[in-house]
Each structure stands twice: as C-alpha cells, then as structure tokens.
N, C-alpha and C positions, 0 to 999 in steps of 0.2 A: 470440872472445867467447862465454860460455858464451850458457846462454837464460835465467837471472836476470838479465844484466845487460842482455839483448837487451830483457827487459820493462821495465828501468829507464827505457830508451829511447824505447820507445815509448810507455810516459804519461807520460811527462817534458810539461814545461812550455815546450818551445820553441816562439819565432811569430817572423814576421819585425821584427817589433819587441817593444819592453816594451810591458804591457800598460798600459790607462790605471790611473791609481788608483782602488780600489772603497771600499766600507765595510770602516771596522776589523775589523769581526766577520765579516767573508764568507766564511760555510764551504763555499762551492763547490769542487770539484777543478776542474782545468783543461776539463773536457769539458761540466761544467756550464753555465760560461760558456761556452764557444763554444756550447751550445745557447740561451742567455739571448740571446746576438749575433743567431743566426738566426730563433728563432722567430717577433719580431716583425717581420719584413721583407721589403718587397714581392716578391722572387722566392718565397718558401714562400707569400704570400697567391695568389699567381697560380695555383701547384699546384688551388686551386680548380676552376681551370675550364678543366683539360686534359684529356685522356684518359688513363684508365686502359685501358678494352677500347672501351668503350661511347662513341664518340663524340657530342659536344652532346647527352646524354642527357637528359631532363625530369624524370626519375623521380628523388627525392631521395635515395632509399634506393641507387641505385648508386653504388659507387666511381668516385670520383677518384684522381687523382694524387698531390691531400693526403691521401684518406683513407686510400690502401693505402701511403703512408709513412710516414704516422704508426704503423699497423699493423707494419710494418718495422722502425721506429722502438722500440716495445714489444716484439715478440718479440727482436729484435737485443740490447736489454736483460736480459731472461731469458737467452737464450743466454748473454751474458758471467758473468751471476751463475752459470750453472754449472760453465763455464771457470774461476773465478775459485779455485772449490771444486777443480777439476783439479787448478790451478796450486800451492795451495797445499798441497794433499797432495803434488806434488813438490818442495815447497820451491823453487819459482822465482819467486814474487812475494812482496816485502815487504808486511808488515800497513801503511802508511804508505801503499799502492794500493789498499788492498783498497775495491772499488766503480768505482775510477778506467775498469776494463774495461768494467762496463758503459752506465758513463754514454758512456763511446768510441763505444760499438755504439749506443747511445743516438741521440746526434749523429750518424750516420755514416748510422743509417738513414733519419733526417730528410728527409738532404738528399741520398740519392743517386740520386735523378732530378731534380733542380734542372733538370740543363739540357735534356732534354727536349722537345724545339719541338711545337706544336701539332697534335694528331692523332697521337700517339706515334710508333711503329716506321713508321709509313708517314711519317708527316711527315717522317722522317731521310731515311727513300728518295725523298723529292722532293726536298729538298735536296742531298742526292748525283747523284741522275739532270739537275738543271738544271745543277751547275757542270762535271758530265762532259759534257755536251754544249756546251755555253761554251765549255770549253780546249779542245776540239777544233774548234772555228772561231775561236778566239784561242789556239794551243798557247805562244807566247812572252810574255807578259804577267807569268805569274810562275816561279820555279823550281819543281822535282819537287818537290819536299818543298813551299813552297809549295802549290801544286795538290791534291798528296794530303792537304792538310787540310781541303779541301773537297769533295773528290771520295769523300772516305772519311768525311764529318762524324757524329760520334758523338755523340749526349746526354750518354754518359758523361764524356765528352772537353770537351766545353762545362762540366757542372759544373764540373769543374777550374778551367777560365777564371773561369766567375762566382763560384768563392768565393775566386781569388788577384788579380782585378783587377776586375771588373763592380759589386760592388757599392760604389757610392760613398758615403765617409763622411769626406770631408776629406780623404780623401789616398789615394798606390795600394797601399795594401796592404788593400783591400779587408773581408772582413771580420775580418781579421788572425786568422785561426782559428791553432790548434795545428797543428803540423806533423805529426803523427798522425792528425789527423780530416782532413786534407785529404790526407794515403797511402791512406788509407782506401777512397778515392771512385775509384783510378787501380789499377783491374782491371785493365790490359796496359798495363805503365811502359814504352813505348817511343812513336818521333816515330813519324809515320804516315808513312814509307818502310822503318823499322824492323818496323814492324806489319803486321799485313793479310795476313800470310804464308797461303798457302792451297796445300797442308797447313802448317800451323802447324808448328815442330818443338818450340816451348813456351810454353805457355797464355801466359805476356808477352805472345807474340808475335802471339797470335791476332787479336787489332783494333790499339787504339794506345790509349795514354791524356794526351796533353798536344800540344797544337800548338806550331810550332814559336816563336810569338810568347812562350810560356812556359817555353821549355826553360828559362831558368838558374833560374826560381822551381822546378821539379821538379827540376834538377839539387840545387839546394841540400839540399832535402828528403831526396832520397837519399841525399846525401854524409853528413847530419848524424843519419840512421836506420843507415846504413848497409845499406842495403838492397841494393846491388850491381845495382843497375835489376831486381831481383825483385819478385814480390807481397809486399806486408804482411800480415801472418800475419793482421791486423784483416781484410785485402778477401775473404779464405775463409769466415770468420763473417760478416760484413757480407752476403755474396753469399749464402751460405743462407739467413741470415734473410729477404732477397728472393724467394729462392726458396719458401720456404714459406708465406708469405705470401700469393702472388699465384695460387700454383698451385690452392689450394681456393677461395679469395677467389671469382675468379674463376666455379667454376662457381656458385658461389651466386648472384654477380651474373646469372649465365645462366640459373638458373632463376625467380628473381625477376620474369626478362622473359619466361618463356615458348616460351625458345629449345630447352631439351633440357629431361627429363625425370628421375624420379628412374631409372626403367625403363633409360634414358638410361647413365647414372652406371654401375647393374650390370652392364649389357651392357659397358661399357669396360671395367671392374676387373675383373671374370671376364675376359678374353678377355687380358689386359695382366698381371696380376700374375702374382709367382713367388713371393718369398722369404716375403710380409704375406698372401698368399693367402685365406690360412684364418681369421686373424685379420679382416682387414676387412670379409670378406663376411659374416662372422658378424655384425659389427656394425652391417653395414647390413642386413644381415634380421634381426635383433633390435630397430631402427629402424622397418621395417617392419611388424611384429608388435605396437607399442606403441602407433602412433598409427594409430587408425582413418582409414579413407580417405572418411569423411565429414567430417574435420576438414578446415575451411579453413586454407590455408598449408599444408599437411601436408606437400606435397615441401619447402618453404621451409625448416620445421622440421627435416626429417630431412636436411637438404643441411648448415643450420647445426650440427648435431650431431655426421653426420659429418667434418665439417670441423677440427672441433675432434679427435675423434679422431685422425686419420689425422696432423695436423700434430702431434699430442704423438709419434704414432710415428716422424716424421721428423726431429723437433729429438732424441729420444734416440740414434734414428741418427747424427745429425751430432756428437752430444756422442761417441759410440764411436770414431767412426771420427777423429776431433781426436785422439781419446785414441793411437790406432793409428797415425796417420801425424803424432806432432806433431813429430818432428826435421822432416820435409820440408816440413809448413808451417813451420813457425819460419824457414828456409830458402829460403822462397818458392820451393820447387824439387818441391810437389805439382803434374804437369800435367792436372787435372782440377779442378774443381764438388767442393766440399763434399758436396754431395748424390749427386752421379753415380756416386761411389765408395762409397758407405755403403752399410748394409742396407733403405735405404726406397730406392731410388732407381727401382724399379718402381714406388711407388707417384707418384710424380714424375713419370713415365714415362705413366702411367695417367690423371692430368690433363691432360699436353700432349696426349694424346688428344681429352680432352673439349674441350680449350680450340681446335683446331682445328675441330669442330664450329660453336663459337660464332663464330669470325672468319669463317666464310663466309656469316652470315647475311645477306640480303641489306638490310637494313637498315642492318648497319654498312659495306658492302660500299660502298653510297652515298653515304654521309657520309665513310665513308675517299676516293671518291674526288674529291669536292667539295672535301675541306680540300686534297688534294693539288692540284685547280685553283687552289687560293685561294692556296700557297705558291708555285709558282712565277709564278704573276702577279703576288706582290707581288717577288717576287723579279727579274721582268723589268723592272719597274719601273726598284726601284733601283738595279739592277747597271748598267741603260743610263745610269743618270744618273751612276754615278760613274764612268764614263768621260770626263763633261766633266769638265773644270776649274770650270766654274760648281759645282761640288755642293761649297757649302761654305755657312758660313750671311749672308754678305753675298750682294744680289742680289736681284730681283723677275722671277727667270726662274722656268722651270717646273724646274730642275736644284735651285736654290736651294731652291725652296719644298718638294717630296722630301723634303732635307737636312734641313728645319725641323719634319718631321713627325715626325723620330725622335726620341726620349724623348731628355729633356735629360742625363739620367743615362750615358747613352752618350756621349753629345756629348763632355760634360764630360772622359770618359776616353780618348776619343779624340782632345781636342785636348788634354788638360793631362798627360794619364798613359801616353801612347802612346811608346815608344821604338824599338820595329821599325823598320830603316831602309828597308824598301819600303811607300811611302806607298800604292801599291794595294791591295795586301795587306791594309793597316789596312783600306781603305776597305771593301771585301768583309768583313774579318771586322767591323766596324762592323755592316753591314746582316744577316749571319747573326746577329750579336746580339740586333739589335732584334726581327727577324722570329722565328727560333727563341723567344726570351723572350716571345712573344706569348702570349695565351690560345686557345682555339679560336675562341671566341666573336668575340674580338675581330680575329682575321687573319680570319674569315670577312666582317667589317663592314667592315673595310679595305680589305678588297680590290672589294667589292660599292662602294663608294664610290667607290674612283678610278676603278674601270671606269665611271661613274655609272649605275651600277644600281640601285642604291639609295642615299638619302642619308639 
C-alpha cells in the first residue's frame, strides 16, 4: 500500500458501529465529531482537577490536566495544518481531507491523558507498587498477562479502556469514536507481556498500550488501519505535540510559584544546549535587556515569552524531521520521540532539566506523597472486599456497601457490558476504574472518610 492510500485510511470514517443520524447540513469531518462526543463529558470535566505537575494546587493560574490538554490539544492542530501542507506538496492526501489531519491532532490531544489516575506519574507508581505486592502474596488468582495489567498499569493504557468501553451512553461502544483517534492514543500497540521490554528492541515495545480485557477492540483497529501492531503515524505527532507543550508549560508554572528562577532557566540552557545554543540564549538575554527588573512579573513575563519561542523552534524541528523520516513513520518503524531525533531536541533536553528541579520541591514532594497514601488505601479497601462474594450490589454488609460506593457508570459496565471470562479480573479492573478516574481532590476525601478522618 502506497502512503496516499495509507492516508485514505487513516481519516477515513470507520467506528465500531454507524454513527447516529445528525443534521442534514453537518459540515463536520469525522474528528470534529468525535471531538463534539468528548468535549462535553464527564471524564474531560474531571481533567479539572488532576495533576499536571503541581498537585491540589490553589493557585488558578497553574495547569491542569485540562489545561495542558487542551494546549496539546491546539498545538497538535497547528502541527497537522503544516503536515497537511507537507502531504500535499507530495501529493499524498486528497483535497476531500484536507483539514481532516488536523482536527485528528485536534481530538487526539484532547484526550490523551483521559486515563491518568490522580496525582499523575506518581499515582501510576502507587497503583503498580500495591498490585505488585498483592500477586506476590496472592501469585495464583490470575494469569501473567492477567497480572501485568496491573502491575505495569499505564494512563496511557486506561485511556484506551475509557474511550472503547468506560464511557457509558446506552451501550458498549462507548464513546463510538473513529478508529483513528483512538490509534492515536496507543503509543506501544502491544498486551503488557508483549511490552515493558527493558532494553526495548522497539519503541512498541517499550510500555504496552491495551489490556488484555480489550484486545479484540485494538486487534480490530489494527487489522482495519493496517497497522501491523506498529505506531500510527498520528501517535509521533500526537506525542510531540505533548511534548512541547508540557515541556516549557511546565517551567512557567514553576516560576509563577517561585520554585526556580529566570537566573534558573540560563544556568540550564547554557550548560544543556548544543545545536539552538546561540539562538536561544540570545533571546533570552534580549528578554533580559527589555524588561526592567523593577517590573513586577518580570521573570513571569520573560518565561512566557521564552516559551513561545523556543516551542515555535521545536514544532519546526519536528515539521523537518517528519519531513526526513517520513517513510519510517508512515511505517511506524521510527524507534524514537519525534522530538528526540530532531534539531531542537537539546532544547527538550534543557527543560527536563529544569522540570527536575521543580519535582523535587518539597511542597509537591508531600502532596505526591499523601495522594500516593490515599490510592493505596483506597485501593486496600476495595481489593479486600472483592475477594468476598458479598461485593456485589444486593446485601447490607460492609462488602456490599464498597460495591455501592462506586459510580453507577462503572457498575453498569461491569454488570451489563463486561464479557472477560475471569470474573476477578473484572472485579480489579472495576476498582482501578473507579479509583484511577478519580479527581485528586476527591480520592484524597474518599479516603480521609472511610478511614473516618474526616467526614
């Protein structure tokens, strides 16, 4: 298959079912609506009040979850409108798409931290650290593959789940998205015994992206992309757009709070850069030199300014280097980051510098590790109760009443849209549902209440 028709493919209109009827006149492409599907809907309102860096932050002005998606969300957009311009200078997209790419990138960067459990990258590591300690005082309850869906549990990996089964709307195909925006989200297409490879021999293989309760919805996917269990040419773009994003984002939000400085910033970027050297630092001492240092906000200002620069230098990076490797994307057989490979990838490099600074603050340091008490207690909870047979919603036991605490929306898919023939299994991934789909906010009140600490 050439790569025109590989794109025909990929914004095609395929879902696992027909779509409902809309209005006569509905000029949406396919990625429109499935953003029209997501936007209003209780998992994207939750994004509210999870952690981007800054956990149960007070201060209005720092990201969220929602807001450096929605950021994701926008740049991921731009990027496709300049792909779009690539494509058609090789004559590989019909005018009859044109736009379709980036409303793709659009949708894709929306929703790809949907499943995210509360307290970010740490909350994953509590979720992982409690059911690795479980199977190993219960090693037989369920299979390998089984187990390493929990023992290796990924946000990215959950997405999947909640946009092919979690969200309930009358039935289990969930939010019946396109089979393209939900490729999108599965950055290593393989089961988690597949994955997790450490050394990697390719980037697939490096985490996992679908549990095993959903293999035939991702096998389907594949089969009808033809994807060959590779990346989607969408998850390299999708992934830089994240990456750019979050990487200057980020130090903004840290000086906003006082954690590092602008001082901060040049001390990294001089001491980090190679290729952007001379270019950036000129514009951060030209930054310097504009706004007096009796202006209030001044670092604010010059963090926001730079930020904008450095990322217009890194999305034309990534537009070059798409350009340079695009057989091997098209082929999902690039083993690296969009970014990592391109000519900004020192200055990428020069952030996660700074962004290590800021996670060792001791401020988040606490609240990281509070949320991480408050997941596995709630997770000791309910894992002990689905052990009985009482944890089901008849009953005025303590197992029952558990069972009745969890959002009916789960329930529902659990008792009506569940087909996995190992009923433990459900029962587990049931309660990483519930608990991972939490907010910060509110697994911290959950757990403070059953323990009766606070009510």
């Amino acid at each position: 298959m050439d790569n025109k028709a590989k794109w025909e493919l990929l914004l095609s209109d395929k879902r696992f079912r027909e779509k409902s009827e809309t209005i006569l006149l509905d000029g949406r492409n396919p990625f429109e609506s499935d953003y029209g599907r997501l936007i209003s809907s209780a998992p994207i309102r939750r994004l509210q009040d999870k952690t981007q860096v800054f956990p149960l932050e007070s201060n209005d002005y720092i990201r969220t979850r929602l807001t450096h998606s929605l950021e994701v969300s926008y740049i991921g957009g731009s990027i496709g409108q300049s792909v779009e311009k690539i494509l058609n200078e090789k004559g590989d997209i019909c005018n009859d798409k044109i736009g379709f790419l980036s409303s793709l990138l659009r949708v894709s960067g929306l929703v790809h931290d949907l499943g995210n459990p509360p307290f970010g990258h740490f909350g994953e590591v509590a979720i992982q650290g409690f059911f690795k300690d479980y199977f190993e005082k219960h090693p037989n309850v369920l299979s390998d593959i089984e187990k390493a869906d929990f023992i290796h549990f990924d946000g990215n990996v959950q997405t999947f789940r909640i946009l092919t089964r979690l969200y309930y709307f009358g039935d289990e195909y969930s939010y019946n998205l396109t089979y393209s925006t939900l490729a999108s989200v599965v950055k290593y297409p393989s089961d988690s015994l597949e994955g997790n490879k450490n050394p990697f021999t390719e980037i697939a293989k490096k985490k996992f992206g679908y549990f095993v309760s959903e293999t035939d919805k991702y096998k389907a996917i594949n089969d009808y992309l033809q994807l060959h269990h590779r990346r989607s040419p969408i998850v390299y773009l999708m992934e830089a757009a994240d990456d750019i994003a979050y990487s200057a984002a980020d130090i903004e939000d840290g000086i906003k709070l006082g954690i590092i400085k602008v001082d901060d910033v040049k001390e990294v970027f001089e001491s980090n850069l190679k290729n952007n050297k001379e270019e950036v630092l000129a514009c951060l001492e030209e930054l310097e030199t504009k706004f007096d240092k009796s202006l209030r906000n001044r670092d604010s200002i010059i963090v926001q300014k730079f930020r904008i620069k450095t990322q217009t230098l890194m999305i034309n990076a990534i537009l070059n280097t798409f350009k340079e490797k695009y057989d091997l994307i098209m082929n999902g057989e690039l083993e690296d980051e969009l970014i990592k490979v391109s000519d900004a990838s020192d200055i990428r490099e020069a952030y996660k510098k700074l962004t290590g600074r800021i996670f060792n603050n001791k401020s988040i340091l606490i609240k990281e590790l509070a949320g991480k008490e408050a997941i596995e207690g709630l997770l000791g909870f309910f894992v002990t109760a689905a052990e009985s047979p009482d944890f089901k919603s008849e009953g005025n036991n303590y197992q029952s009443r558990l069972y009745n605490i969890i959002s009916s929306n789960f329930k529902t898919i659990f008792e009506r849209h569940t087909n996995y023939p190992n009923d433990f299994y459900n029962r587990l991934r049931l309660i990483v549902d519930y608990i991972s789909g939490m907010t910060d906010g509110h697994a911290i009140s959950l757990y403070q209440a059953l323990k009766g600490i606070k009510l």
